[in-house]
C-alpha positions as CSV (number, residue, x, y, z in Angstrom):
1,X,-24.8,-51.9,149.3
2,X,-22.6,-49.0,150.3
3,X,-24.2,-47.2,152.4
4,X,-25.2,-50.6,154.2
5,X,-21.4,-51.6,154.3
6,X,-20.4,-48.1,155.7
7,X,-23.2,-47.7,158.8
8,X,-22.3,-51.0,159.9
9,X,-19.6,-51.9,162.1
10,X,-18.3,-54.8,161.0
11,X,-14.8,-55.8,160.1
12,X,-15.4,-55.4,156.3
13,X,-16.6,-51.9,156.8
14,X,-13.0,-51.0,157.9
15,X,-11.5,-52.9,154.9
16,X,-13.8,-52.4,152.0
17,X,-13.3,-48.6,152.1
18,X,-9.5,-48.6,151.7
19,X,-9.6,-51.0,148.7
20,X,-11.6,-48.5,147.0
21,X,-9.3,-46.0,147.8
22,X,-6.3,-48.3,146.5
23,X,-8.0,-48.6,143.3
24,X,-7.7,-45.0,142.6
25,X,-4.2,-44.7,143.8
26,X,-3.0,-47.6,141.2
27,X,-2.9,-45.4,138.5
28,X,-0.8,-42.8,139.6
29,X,1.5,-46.1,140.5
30,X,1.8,-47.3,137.1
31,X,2.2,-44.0,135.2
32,X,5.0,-42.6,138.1
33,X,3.2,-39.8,138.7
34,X,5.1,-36.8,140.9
35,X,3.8,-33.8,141.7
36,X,4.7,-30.5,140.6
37,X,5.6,-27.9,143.5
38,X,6.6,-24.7,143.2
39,X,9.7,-23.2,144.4
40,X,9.9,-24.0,147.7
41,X,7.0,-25.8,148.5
42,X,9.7,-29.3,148.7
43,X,11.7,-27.2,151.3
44,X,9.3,-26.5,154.3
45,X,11.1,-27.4,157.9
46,X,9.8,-30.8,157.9
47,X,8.9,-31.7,155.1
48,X,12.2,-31.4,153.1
49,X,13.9,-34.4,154.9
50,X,11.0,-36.9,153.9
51,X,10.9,-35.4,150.3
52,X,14.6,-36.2,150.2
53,X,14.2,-39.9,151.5
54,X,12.0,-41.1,148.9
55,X,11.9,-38.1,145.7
56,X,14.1,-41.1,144.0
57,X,10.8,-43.2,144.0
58,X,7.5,-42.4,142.5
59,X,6.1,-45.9,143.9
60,X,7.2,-44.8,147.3
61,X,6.2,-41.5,147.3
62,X,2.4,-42.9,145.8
63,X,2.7,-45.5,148.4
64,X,3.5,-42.4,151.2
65,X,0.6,-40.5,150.5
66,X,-1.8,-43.4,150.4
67,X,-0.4,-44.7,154.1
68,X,-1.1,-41.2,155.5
69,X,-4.7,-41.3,154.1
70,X,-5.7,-44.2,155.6
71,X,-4.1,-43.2,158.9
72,X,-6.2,-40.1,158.4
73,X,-9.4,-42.3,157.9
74,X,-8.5,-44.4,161.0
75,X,-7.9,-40.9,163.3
76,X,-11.1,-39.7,162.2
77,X,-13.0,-42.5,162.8
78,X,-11.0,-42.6,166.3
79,X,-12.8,-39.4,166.5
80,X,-16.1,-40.3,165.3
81,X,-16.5,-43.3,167.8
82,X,-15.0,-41.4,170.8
83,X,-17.1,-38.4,170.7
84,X,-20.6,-40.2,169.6
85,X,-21.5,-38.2,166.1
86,X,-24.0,-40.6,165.8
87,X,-26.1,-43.4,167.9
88,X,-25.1,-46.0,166.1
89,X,-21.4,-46.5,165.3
90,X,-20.7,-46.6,161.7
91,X,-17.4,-45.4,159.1
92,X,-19.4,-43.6,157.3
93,X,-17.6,-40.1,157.6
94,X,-13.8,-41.8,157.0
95,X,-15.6,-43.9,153.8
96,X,-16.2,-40.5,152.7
97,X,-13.5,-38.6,153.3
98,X,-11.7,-41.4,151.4
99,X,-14.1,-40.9,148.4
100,X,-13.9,-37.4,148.2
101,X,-10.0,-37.6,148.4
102,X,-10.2,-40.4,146.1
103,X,-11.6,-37.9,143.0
104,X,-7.9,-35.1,143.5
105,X,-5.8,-37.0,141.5
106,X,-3.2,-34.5,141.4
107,X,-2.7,-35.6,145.7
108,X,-2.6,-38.6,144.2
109,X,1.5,-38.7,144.9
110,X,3.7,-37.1,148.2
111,X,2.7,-33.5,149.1
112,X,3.7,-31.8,152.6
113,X,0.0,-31.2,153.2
114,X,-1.0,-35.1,154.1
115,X,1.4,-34.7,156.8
116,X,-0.3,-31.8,157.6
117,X,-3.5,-33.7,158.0
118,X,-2.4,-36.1,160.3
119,X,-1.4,-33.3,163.0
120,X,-4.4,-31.1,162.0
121,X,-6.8,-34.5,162.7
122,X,-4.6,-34.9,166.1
123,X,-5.5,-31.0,167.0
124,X,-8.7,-31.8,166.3
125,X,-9.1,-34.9,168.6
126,X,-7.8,-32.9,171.9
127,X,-9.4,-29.5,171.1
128,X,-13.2,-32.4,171.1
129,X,-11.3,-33.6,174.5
130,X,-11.4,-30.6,176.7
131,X,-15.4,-30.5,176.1
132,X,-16.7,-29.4,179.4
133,X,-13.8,-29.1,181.6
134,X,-13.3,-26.3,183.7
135,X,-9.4,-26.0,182.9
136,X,-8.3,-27.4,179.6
137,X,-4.9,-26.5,179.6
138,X,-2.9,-29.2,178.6
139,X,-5.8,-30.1,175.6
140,X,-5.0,-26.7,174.3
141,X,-2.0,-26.4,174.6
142,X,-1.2,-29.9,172.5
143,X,-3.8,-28.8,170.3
144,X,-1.8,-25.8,169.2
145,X,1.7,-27.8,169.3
146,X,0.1,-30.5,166.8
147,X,-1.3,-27.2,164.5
148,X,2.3,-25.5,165.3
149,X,4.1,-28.9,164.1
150,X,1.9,-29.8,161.0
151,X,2.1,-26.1,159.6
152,X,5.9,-26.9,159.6
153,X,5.3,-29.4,156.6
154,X,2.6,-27.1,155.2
155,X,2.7,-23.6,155.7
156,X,-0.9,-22.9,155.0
157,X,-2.0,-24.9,157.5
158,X,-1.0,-22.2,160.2
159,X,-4.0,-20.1,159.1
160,X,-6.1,-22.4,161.1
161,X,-4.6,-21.6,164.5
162,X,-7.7,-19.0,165.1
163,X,-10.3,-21.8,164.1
164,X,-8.4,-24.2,166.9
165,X,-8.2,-21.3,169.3
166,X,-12.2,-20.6,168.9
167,X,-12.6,-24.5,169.4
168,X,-10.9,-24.6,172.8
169,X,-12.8,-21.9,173.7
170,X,-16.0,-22.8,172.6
171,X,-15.6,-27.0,173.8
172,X,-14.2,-25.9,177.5
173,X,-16.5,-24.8,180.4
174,X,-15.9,-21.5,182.2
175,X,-12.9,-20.1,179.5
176,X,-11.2,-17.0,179.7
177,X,-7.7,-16.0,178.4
178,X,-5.9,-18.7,179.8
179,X,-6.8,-21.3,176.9
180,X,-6.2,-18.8,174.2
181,X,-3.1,-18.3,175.4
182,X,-1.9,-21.4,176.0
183,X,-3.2,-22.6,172.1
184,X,-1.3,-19.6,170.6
185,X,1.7,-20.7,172.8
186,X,1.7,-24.4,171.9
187,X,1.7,-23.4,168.5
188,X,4.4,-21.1,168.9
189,X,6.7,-23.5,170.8
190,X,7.9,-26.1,167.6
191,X,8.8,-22.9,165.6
192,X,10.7,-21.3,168.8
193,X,12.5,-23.9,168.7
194,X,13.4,-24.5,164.4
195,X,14.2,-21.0,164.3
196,X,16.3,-21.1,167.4
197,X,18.3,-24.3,166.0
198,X,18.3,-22.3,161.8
199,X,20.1,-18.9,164.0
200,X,22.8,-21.0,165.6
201,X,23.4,-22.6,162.3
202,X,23.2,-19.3,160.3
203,X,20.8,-20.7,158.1
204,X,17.9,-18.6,159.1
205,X,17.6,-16.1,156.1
206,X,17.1,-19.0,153.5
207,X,14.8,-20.4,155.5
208,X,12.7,-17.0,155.6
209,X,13.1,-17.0,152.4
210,X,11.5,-20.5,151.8
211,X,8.9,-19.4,154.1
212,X,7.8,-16.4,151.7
213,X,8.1,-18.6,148.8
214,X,5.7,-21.0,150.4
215,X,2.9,-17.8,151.2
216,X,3.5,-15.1,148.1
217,X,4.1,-18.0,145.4
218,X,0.9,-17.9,143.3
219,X,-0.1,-21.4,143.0
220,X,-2.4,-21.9,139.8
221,X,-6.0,-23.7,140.9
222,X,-8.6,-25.2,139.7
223,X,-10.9,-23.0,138.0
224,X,-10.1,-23.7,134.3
225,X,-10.8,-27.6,135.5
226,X,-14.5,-28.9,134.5
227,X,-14.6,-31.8,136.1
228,X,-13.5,-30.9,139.3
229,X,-15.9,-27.9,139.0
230,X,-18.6,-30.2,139.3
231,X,-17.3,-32.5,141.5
232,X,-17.1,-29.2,143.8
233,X,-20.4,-28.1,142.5
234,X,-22.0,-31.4,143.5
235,X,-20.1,-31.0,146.9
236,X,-21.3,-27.5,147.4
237,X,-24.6,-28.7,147.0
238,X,-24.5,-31.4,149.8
239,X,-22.7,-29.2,152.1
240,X,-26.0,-26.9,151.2
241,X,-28.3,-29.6,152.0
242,X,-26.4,-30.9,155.2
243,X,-26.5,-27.6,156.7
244,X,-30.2,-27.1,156.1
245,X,-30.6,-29.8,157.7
246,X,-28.3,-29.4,160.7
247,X,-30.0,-26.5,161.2
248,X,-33.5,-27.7,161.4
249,X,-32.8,-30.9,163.9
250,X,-30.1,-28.7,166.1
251,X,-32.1,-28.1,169.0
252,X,-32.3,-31.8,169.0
253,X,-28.6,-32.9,169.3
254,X,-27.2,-33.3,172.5
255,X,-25.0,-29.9,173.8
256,X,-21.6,-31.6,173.1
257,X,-22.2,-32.9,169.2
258,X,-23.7,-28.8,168.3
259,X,-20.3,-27.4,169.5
260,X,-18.3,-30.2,167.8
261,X,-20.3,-29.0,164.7
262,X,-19.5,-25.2,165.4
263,X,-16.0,-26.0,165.1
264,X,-16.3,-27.9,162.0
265,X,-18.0,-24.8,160.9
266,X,-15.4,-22.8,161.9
267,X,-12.6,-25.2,160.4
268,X,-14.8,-25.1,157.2
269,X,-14.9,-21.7,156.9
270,X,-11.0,-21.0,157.6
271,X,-9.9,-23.4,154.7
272,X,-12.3,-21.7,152.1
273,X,-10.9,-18.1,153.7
274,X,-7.4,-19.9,153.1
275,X,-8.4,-20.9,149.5
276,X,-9.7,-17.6,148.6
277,X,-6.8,-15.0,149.6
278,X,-4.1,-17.1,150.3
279,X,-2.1,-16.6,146.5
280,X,-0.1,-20.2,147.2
281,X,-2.7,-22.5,148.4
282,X,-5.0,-24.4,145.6
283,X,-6.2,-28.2,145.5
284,X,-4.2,-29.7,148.6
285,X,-6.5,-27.2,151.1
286,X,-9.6,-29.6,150.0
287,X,-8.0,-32.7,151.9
288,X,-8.8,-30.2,155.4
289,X,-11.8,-29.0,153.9
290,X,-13.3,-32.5,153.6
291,X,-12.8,-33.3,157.0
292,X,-16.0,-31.5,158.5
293,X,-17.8,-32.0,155.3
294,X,-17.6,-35.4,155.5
295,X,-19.5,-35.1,158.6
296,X,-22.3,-32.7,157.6
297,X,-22.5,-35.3,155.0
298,X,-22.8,-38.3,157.1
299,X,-25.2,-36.5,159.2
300,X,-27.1,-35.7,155.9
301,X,-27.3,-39.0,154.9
302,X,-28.3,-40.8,157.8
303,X,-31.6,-38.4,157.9
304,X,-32.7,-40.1,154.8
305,X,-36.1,-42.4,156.1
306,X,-35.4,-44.3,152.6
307,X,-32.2,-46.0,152.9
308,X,-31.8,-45.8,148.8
309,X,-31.6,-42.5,148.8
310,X,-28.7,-42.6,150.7
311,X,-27.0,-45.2,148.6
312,X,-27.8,-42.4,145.7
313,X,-25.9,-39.7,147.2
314,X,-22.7,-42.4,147.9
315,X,-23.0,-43.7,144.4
316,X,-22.7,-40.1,143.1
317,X,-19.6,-38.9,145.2
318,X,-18.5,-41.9,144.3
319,X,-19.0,-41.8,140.7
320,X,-18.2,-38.2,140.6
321,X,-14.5,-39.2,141.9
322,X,-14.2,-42.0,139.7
323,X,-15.0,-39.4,136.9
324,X,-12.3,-37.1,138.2
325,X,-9.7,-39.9,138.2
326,X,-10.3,-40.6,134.4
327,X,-10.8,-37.6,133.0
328,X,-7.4,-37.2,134.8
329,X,-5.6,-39.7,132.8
């Protein structure tokens, strides 16, 4: 029923998949959940004046973080139908990023990191656009600005500038130095300018400060937590099978969808570097994370000759989420 729903590209697909999600997020609505950051972690560039507009409101801060992850869903279906993942459109790789988000109920409330997201998915979207031009500049570029900007609602997220550097180089035809350049300058450009306006307003130091808070902090994770153990266990074990299997049927995709994967590779692999050395990021690096898995996944499950065994693996993530969420309670 699922899977049939999320292949499909009807009008219910694009609204059955956000209920679910809602369903998860009432919870944290009626108990007033807030999240617990660290010292600092409220005070990034950017993020501090949101925090300030709604940390009054639990409701509106739930309500926040909920908007921003279907906005995420809709950009990364943007992406999925734009760049043809797949022969047939479908929402299967926003359904499950929504499931997988759906299982962290700590994210379950305003954290800098979903803005984060929504520039990170934009970078994304022009790094797939300058696919086999000779001179990519200006997709670059914006790609780094959009990487530059989100880091300065969640610091973390700056560790992927070599992962969106290696993508403009890999997606554009004929590169050279130019397009590295040019990423690495579009990132630098929105923090040119914040620390330019912090020095004439001799409010630089704290805001050094607030950036050392927000990398040396040691942010406890998840490694004492079961279920999200096997939630992750379960995940490791698709992202397992979906790269066995995009290995075996890679000479078979078309030129454009292999380098789109490489990146996601590439983006994969920086976020798990991120979560493994980085003392201050834990559980909020997973809502990057699942953004390629979710298409390893999708292209996992729509191998699958027997349609019910897809509608196994959905039921399972899907279950597995559900079992986060309680166990959360």
């Amino acid at each position: 029923m699922i899977y049939r729903l999320a292949k499909s590209n009807r009008l219910i697909s694009y609204l059955i998949f956000p209920l679910i999600a809602l369903a998860f997020w009432i919870p944290s609505v009626t108990s007033e959940y807030r999240y617990n950051f660290f010292e600092g972690e409220d005070q990034m560039i950017l993020f501090k004046p949101v925090y300030q507009l709604v940390e009054k409101s639990p409701l509106v801060m739930t309500a926040t973080s909920f908007l921003l992850l279907i906005l995420a869903g809709m950009i990364l279906q943007r992406i999925n139908s734009e760049f043809g993942f797949f022969r047939i459109k479908n929402v299967l790789p926003p359904a499950l990023f929504v499931y997988f988000v759906s299982g962290l109920s700590d994210l379950h409330t305003l954290h800098p990191a979903y803005f984060s997201l929504i520039f990170i998915l934009l970078a994304i979207y022009r790094i797939f656009s300058a696919f086999d031009l000779r001179k990519p500049f200006s997709q670059v570029f914006e790609a780094g600005f959009l990487l530059g900007t989100g880091s300065m609602f969640y610091l973390n997220s700056a560790f992927l500038l070599p992962a969106i550097v290696a993508g403009g180089m890999i997606l554009g035809r004929e590169t050279r130095w130019r397009e590295m350049v040019l990423t690495i300058a579009g990132f630098i450009t929105p923090w040119f300018f914040a620390f330019t306006y912090f020095f004439l307003n001799d409010d630089l130091p704290r805001q050094i400060d607030v950036l050392a808070s927000n990398l040396l902090t040691t942010n406890p994770q998840f490694a004492n937590d079961t279920g999200m153990l096997i939630f992750l266990g379960y995940v490791g074990l698709l992202i397992f099978a979906g790269s066995i299997n995009m290995i075996r049927n890679y000479e078979e995709k078309k030129i454009s969808i292999r380098q789109y994967y490489l990146f996601f590779f590439l983006l994969f692999t920086s976020t798990v570097l991120v979560l493994s050395l980085v003392p201050s990021a834990s559980e909020e690096m997973l809502l990057i994370s699942m953004v390629p898995v979710s298409f390893l996944v999708s292209n996992l499950i729509q191998t699958f000759r027997r349609q019910i065994w897809s509608e196994i693996l959905l039921y399972l993530i899907l279950g597995l989420s559900v079992f986060l969420k309680l166990s959360a309670l």
